[in-house]
N, C-alpha and C positions, 0 to 999 in steps of 0.2 A: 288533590287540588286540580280542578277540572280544568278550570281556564283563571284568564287575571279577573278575577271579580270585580278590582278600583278602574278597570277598563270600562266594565259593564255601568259600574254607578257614575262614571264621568261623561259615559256615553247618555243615560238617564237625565245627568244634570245636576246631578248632587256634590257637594264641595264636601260635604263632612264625612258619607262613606269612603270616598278613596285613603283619605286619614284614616279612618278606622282600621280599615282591611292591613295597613300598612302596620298600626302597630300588631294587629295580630299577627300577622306574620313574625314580625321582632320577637314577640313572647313564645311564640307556637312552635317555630321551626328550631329552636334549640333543643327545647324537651323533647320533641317528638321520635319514637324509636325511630316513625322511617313515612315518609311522603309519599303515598301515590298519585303519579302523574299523570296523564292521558294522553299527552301529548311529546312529539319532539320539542317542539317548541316551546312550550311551559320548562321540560327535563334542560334547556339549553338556560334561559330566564333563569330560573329557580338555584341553577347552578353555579353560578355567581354569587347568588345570595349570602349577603353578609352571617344569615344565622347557620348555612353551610349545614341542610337538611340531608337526610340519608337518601336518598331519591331511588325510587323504583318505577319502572314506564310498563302499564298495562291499561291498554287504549278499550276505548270500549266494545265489546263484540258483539257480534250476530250470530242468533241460529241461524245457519247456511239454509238449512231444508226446508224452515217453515219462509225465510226470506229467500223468494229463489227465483228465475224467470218463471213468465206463464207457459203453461205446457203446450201449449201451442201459438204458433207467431199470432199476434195481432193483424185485422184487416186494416186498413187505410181507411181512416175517418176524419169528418170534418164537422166541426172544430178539429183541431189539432191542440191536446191538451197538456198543458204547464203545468206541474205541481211543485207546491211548497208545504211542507210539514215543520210544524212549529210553534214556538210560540208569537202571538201579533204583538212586540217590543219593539221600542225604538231600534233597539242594536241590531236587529234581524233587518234594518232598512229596505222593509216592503214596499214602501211610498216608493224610491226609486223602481223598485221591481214594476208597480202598478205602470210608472211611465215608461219601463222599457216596452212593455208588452204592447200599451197605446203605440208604440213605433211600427209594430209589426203590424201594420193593418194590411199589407198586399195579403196576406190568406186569414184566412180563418183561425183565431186561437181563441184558447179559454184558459182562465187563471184559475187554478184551484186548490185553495187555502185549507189546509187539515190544521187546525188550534185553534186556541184563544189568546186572549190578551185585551191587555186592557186600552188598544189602539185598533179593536177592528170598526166602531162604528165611524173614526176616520178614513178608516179605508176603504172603505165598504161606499164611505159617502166621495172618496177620491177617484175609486175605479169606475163611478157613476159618471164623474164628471167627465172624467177622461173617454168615456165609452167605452172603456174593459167589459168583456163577458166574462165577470167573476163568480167563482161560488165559494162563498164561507163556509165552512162545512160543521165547523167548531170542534172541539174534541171528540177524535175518533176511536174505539175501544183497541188497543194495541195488536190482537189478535185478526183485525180485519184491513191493519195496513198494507198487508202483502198486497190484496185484492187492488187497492190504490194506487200502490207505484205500477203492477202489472200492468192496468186501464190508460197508462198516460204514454204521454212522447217522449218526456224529457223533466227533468227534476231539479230547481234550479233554487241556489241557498245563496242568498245575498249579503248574508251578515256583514257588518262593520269590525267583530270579534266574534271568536270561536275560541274553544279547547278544540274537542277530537267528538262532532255533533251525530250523535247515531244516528241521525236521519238520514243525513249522507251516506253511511256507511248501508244501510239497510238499504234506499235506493239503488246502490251499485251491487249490493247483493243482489237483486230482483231483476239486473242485466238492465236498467235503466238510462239512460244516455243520461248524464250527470254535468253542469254546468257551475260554478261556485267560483264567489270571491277570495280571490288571492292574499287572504288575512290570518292572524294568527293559526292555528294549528292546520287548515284545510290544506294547502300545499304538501302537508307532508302525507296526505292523504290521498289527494287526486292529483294525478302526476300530467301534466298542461301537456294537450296534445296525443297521450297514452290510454289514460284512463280514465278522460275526462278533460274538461275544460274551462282553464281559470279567466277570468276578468277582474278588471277594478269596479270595487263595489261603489266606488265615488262618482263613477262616470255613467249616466245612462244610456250611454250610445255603445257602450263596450259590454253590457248587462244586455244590452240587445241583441248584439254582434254575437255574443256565444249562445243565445238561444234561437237565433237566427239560424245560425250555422247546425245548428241540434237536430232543427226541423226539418233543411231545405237537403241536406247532407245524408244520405239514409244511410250508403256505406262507411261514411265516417263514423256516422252513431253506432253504428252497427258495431262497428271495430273496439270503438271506445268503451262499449257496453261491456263486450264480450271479456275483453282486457282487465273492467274492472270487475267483473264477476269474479273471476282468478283472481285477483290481487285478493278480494276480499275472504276469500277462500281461503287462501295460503297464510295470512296474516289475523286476519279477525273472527277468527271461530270461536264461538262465544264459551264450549267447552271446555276447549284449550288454557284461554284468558285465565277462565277461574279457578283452573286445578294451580295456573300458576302463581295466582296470585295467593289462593288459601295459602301456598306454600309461604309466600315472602312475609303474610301477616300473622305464620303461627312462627316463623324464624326468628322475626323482634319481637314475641313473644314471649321470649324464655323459653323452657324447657315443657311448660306444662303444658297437656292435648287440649285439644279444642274441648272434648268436656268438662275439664277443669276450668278453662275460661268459661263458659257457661254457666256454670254450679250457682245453682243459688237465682239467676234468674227465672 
C-alpha cells in the first residue's frame, strides 16, 4: 500500500473513488496475511485502521552503484538546471512549480520535466506564458536517469501527496541537492535542513525559497547532497529491501518455498 490512493482521487476530483478505495480497504485489510507499506507515514495511518492489517514497512530502494554521483564534479553552467521526474498529474502540482521558477528570474534557470501525463500540454502552454525555459522531455528509459540527476543543480518534487516517491530517493542517491514538499511520506525521507529541504507545496514563494537557496548556496547544497547520499546508502539499498522483504512475503505464506507458490504458473 504505497500511498492513500482516496488522497490521489480527491486531489483528481472525483467524489466516487475515494468511496471506493474506502470500502476496499474495509474488505481487504482483514483478509490479508500482511500489508506492505512504504512509508512511515502510511505504517502510522494504516495502524489505526479499524480492519487492524498486519503491517510491514519496506520503502522503496535504490541501486546505490548504478544511482551514484558523477565521477567527476560538475563545471559551473548557465542555465542553472531544475529537474523534476515524474508523472505531469494534478497531485504532483507542477503549475505551482512552473510559477516558482518564473520567480527566480535574477539568474538563469531551466526546468526540466522527465514524464508524461495527461496535464503536460497545460504546462508546456503555462511555462510559455510565464516565460519558463522549460523542457518536456517525456518518458525517459530507466537506465539513463542516473545521466539526468547527474547533469542538473538541484531536483525538486512538489507534490500535494506522496507515499515513499523513488524519484526522490534516486536523486539523493546521485548526491543531488534535493528540495520537496513537506507532505505525506517525504519528511520522513528528507530530513529539512540535513538532507535536503522541505517547503509548503501550497505556497509559491516558499517552492521558490528552497530552490533559491539550492542554487545560490553551493556549500549548503553541497553538504545536504553529501548527507543525503549516506542516508540513502544506509537505508535504501535496493538489495537489502528485497532479501527482506522476499523474507516477510514467504513468512505469511505458510510453510511452503517459493517453488511451491509458483507451481503451476
Amino acid at each position: 500500500y504505497g500511498y492513500h490512493y482516496g488522497d490521489v482521487a480527491r486531489i483528481k476530483g472525483s467524489k466516487v473513488k475515494p468511496f471506493l478505495y474506502r470500502w476496499l480497504e474495509r474488505v481487504a485489510f482483514p483478509r490479508a496475511a500482511g500489508v506492505i507499506v512504504t512509508s512511515r507515514q502510511m505504517e502510522t495511518l494504516l495502524g489505526s485502521h479499524p480492519g487492524k492489517p498486519r503491517l510491514a514497512y519496506f520503502p522503496n530502494g535504490v541501486d546505490t552503484d548504478s544511482f551514484a554521483p558523477a565521477p567527476a564534479p560538475r563545471s559551473a553552467q548557465s542555465p542553472r538546471i531544475v529537474l523534476y521526474v515524474g508523472r505531469l498529474e494534478r497531485e504532483k502540482n507542477l503549475a505551482r512549480l512552473i510559477d516558482a521558477v518564473a520567480v527566480l528570474r535574477a539568474s538563469p534557470v531551466r526546468l526540466v520535466l522527465v514524464g508524461d501525463g495527461s496535464l503536460r500540454g497545460d504546462l508546456e502552454g503555462r511555462a510559455r506564458a510565464a516565460g519558463v525555459d522549460a523542457d518536456f522531455l517525456g518518458v525517459v528509459p530507466h537506465g539513463l536517469l542516473p545521466r539526468r540527476f547527474q547533469s542538473a543543480d538541484c531536483f525538486v518534487l512538489p507534490s500535494l501527496t506522496e507515499g515513499n516517491p523513488k524519484a526522490l530517493i534516486e536523486a539523493m542517491a546521485c548526491g543531488l541537492p534535493c528540495a520537496a514538499s513537506a507532505r505525506g511520506g517525504i519528511p520522513s525521507i528528507l530530513e529539512d535542513g540535513v538532507t535536503g529541504l522541505l517547503f509548503n507545496p501550497g505556497n509559491v514563494a516558499d517552492i521558490a525559497r528552497a530552490i533559491g537557496q539550492l542554487l545560490a548556496d553551493q556549500p549548503l547544497a553541497r553538504g545536504l547532497a553529501e548527507r543525503a547520499r549516506a542516508a540513502v546508502v544506509a537505508l535504501y539499498d535496493v538489495h537489502a529491501l528485497l532479501k527482506a522483504e522476499a523474507a516477510f512475503v514467504q513468512s505469511v505464506s505458510g510453510p511452503r518455498s517459493a517453488v511451491d507458490l509458483f507451481e503451476g504458473y
